[in-house]
DOLUM-290414 format. One line per field, with one value per residue (C-alpha): residue number from 1; residue in three letters; x, y, z. Coordinates in Angstrom, 2 decimals. Example, Ala and Ser with C-alpha at 12.3 -4.5 7.8 and 13.67 -1.06 7.14 Angstrom:
REM residues 2
seq = c(1_2) $
type = c(ala_ser) $
east = c(12.30_13.67) $
north = c(-4.50_-1.06) $
up = c(7.80_7.14) $
***
This chain:
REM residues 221
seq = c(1_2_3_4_5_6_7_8_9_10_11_12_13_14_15_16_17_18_19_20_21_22_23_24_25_26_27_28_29_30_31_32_33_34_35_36_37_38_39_40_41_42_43_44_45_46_47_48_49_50_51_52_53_54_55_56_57_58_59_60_61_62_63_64_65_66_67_68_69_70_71_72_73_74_75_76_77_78_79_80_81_82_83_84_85_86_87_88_89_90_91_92_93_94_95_96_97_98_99_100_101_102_103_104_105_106_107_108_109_110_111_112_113_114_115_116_117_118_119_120_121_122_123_124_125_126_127_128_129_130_131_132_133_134_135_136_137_138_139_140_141_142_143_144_145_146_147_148_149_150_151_152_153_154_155_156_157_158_159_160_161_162_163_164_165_166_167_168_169_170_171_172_173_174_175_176_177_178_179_180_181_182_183_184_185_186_187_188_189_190_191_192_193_194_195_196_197_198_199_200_201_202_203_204_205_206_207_208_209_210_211_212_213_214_215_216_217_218_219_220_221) $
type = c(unk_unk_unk_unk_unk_unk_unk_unk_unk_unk_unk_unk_unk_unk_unk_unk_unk_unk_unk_unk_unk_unk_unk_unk_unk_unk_unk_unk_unk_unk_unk_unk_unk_unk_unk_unk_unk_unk_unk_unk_unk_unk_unk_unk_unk_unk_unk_unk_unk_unk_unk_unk_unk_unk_unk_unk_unk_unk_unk_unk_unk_unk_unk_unk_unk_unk_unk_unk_unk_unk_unk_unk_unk_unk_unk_unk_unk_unk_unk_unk_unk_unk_unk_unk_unk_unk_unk_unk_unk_unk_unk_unk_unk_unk_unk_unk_unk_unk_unk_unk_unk_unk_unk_unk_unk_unk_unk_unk_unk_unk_unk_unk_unk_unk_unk_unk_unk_unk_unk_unk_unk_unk_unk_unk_unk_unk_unk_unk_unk_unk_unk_unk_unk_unk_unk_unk_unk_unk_unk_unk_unk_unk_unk_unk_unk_unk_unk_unk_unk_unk_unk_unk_unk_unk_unk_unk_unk_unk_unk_unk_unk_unk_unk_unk_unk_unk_unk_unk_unk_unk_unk_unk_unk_unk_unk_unk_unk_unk_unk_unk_unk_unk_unk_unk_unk_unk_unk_unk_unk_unk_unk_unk_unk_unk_unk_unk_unk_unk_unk_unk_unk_unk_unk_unk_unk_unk_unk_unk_unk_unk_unk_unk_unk_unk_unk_unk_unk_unk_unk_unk_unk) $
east = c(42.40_38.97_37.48_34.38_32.94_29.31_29.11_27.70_30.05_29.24_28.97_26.89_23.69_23.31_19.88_19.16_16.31_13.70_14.11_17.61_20.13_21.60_25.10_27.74_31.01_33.43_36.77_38.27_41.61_43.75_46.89_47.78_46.53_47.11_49.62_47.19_43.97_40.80_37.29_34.27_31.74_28.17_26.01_23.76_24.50_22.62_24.00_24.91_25.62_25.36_25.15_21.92_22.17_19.68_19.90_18.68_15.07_15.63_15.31_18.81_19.69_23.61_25.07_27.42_30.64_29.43_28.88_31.31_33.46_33.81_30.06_30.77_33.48_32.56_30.81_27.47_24.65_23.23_19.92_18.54_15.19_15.50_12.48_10.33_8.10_7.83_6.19_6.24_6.33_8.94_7.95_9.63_8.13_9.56_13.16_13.15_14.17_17.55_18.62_19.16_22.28_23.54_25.28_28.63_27.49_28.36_25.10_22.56_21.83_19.24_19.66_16.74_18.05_17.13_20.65_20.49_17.59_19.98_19.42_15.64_12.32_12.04_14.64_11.94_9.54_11.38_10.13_10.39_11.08_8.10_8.72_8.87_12.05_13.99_12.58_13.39_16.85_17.66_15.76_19.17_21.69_22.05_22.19_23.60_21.67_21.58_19.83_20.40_17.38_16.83_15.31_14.28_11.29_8.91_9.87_7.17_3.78_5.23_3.86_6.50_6.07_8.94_8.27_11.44_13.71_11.97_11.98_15.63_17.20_15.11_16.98_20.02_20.28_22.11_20.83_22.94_20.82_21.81_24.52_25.27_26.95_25.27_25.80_29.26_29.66_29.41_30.76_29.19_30.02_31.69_33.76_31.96_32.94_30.84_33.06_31.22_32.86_32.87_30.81_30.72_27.37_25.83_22.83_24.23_27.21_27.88_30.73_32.58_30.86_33.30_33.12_36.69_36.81_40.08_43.08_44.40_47.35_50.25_53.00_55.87_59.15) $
north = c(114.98_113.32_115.27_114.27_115.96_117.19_118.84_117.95_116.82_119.82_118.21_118.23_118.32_117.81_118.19_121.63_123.85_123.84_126.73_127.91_127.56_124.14_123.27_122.50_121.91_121.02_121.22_123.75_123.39_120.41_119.23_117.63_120.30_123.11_123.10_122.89_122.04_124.49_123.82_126.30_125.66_127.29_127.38_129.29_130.80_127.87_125.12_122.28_122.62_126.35_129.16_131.44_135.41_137.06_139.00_135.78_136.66_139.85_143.23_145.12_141.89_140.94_139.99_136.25_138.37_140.27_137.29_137.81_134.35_133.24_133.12_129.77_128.04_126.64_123.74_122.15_120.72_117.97_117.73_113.43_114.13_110.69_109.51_112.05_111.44_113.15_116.96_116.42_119.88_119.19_120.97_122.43_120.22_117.30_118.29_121.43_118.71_118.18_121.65_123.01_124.37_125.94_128.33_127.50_126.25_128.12_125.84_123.98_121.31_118.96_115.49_113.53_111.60_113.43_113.60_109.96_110.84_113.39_113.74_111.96_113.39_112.00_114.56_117.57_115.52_116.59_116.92_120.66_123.04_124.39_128.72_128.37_126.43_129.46_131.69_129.50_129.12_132.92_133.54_130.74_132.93_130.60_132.68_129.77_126.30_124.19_120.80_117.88_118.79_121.21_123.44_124.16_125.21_123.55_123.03_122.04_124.14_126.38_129.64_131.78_131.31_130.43_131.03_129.84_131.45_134.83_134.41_133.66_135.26_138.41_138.41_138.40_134.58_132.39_129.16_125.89_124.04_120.30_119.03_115.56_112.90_113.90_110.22_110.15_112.46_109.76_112.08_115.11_118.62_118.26_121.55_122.42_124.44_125.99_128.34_129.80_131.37_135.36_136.03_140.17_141.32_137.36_136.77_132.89_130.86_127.32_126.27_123.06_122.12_120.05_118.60_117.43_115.76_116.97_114.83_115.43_117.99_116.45_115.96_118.40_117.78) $
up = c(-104.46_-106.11_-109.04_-110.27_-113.52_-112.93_-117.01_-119.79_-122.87_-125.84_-129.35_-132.40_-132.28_-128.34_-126.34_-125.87_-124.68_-127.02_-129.43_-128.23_-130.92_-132.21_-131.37_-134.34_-133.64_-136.57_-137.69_-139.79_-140.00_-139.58_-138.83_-142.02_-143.77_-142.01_-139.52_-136.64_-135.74_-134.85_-134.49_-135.05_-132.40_-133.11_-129.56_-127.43_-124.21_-122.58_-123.80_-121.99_-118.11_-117.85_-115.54_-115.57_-114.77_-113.52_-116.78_-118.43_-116.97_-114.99_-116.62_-115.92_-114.21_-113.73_-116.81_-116.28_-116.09_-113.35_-110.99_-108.28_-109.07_-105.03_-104.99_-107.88_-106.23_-102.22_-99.93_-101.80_-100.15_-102.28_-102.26_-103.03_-104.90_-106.80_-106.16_-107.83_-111.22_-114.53_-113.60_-110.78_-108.40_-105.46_-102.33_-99.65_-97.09_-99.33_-99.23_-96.07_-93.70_-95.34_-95.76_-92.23_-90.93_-94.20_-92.72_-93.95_-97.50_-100.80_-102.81_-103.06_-106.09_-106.25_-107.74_-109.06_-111.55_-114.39_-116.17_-117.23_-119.90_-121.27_-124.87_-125.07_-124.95_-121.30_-120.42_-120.85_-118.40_-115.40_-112.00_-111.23_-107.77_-106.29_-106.03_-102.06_-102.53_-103.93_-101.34_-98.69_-99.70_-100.64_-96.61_-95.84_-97.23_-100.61_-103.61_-106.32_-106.68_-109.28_-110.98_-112.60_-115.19_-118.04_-115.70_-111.91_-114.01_-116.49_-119.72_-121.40_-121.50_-118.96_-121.25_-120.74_-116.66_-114.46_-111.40_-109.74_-112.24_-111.33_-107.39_-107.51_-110.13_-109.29_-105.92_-107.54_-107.33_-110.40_-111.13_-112.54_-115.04_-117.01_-113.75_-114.52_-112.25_-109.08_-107.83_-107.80_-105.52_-102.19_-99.12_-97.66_-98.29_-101.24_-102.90_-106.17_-108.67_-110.82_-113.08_-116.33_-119.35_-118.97_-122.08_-121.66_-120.96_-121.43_-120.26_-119.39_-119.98_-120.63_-117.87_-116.17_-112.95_-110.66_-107.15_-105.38_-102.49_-100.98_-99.20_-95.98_-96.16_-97.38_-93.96_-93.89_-94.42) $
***
């Protein structure tokens, strides 16, 4: 079995939405010292490669330990947006093409690229998902995507308006924001994973995103 890590490593002082709180993670006790070794880790609920809830934009919306947890783990589409430019509004004409005959997929998650600015002010130029994208995909049956970018959205001078985030998390939808690694995932159909930590009543949840390509079953005997 191929695994191929699609998450974003969480340490000090990594890239995160603008405003949301800064991650620290440091030791507190050590080995020498202690006996054993623990860490403190300081973070928001969106930090990193992280599951949004509808709650994170939905009045009364699902909390992230209310997400139904076979709705995370199935067949990806993956969507090859590589091509597009800093703000720049993907259509559904653009990519609508490539995503018939999801009938038997779990997701949906677009790579453009973006995760290689990770950590640089290019990384909150992204291009973004025009709002017929998530309507088009909930009309498919696809209630999770997710993005190699900070945000299906726009991040910066967006004034509070996200149109995507409220078309598909106000269906009941959960987006997957920061995926990284996109590329390495060469074969169609890949199994994705896209497990978040139950944070009780969380309005999001940072998580390890996976894809595995699987083997052909081992031969008995």
């Amino acid at each position: 079995m191929r695994v191929i890590d699609l998450s974003q490593p969480i340490h000090t002082g990594m890239q995160v939405f603008p405003g949301d709180p800064a991650v620290s993670l440091t030791t507190v006790a050590t080995v020498v010292d202690d006996g054993y070794q623990v860490a403190s880790l300081h973070a928001g609920s969106h930090t990193g490669t992280h599951l949004d809830a509808p709650l994170h934009s939905i009045v009364d919306g699902d909390p992230v330990d209310a997400i139904d947890l076979a709705r995370l783990v199935g067949t990806a589409r993956i969507v090859d947006c590589t091509g597009a430019r800093e703000h720049e509004t993907i259509s559904w004409a653009t990519v609508g093409a490539r995503l018939d005959g999801l009938e038997d997929t779990a997701m949906v998650l677009f790579r453009t690229g973006w995760s290689e600015h990770f950590g640089g002010r290019r990384y909150l130029e992204h291009p973004v998902l025009a709002p017929e994208i998530a309507i088009r995909l909930l009309e498919a049956g696809i209630t999770v995507m997710g993005v190699d970018t900070l945000n299906p959205d726009p991040t910066l001078d967006n004034e509070g308006h996200l149109p995507f985030h409220a078309g598909f998390l106000g269906a009941g939808g959960v987006i997957v924001e920061n995926l990284t690694n996109l590329v390495a995932v060469t074969w169609d159909s890949p199994l994705v994973s896209v497990l978040p930590l139950p944070l009780a009543g969380g309005d999001g949840a940072p998580g390890r995103a996976v894809a595995l390509e699987l083997g052909p079953p081992s031969a008995a005997g």
